[in-house]
N, C-alpha and C positions, 0 to 999 in steps of 0.2 A: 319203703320197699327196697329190697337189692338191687343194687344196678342189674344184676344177671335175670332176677323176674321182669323187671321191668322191661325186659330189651325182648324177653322169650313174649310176653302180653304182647308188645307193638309188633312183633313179625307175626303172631298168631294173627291179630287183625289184620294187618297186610295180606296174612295169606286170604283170609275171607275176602276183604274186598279187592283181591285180585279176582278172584274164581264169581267173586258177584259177578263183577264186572265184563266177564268173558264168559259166563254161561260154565259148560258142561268143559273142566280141564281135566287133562292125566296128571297122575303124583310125577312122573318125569318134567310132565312142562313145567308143575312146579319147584320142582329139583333146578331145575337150567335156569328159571326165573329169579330164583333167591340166592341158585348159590350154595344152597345150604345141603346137607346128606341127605338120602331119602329116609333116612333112619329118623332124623328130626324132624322130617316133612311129617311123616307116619304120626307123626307125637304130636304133633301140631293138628293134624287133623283129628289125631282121635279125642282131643278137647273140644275143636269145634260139633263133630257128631256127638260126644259124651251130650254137649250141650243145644243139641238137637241144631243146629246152624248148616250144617251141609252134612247131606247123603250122597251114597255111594251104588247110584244106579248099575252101573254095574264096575266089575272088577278092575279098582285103578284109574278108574273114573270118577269125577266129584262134582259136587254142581250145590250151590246154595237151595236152604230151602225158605217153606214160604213164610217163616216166624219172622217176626218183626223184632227190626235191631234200629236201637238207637246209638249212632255212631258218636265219639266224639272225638276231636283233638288229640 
């Protein structure tokens, strides 16, 4: 795998289990938390909802859902 997939996969997890971890965040908290643009925040989450993992109760708001993940390393 490219270093540049593999770095984009471990911050997509990261961002999941941040937003597990804290329940219901905004795409800004995770903009200030990572660092990273909201333009990649956006790209990052729209893999995780593609991949049913966190919904977007309402606008700009995200919260994990109830699928079951097997995390690892």
């Amino acid at each position: 795998m490219k270093p540049t997939t593999d770095r984009m996969l471990n911050r997509i997890k990261d961002v999941y289990k941040y937003i597990h971890d804290n329940g219901t965040v905004t795409t800004q908290d995770l903009v200030d938390e990572f660092g990273i643009t909201p333009r990649t925040i956006q790209r990052d989450l729209n893999v995780l909802a593609f991949n049913d993992l966190v919904e977007s109760p309402s606008r700009g708001k995200w919260t994990t859902t109830r699928k079951k993940v097997k995390m690892t390393s």
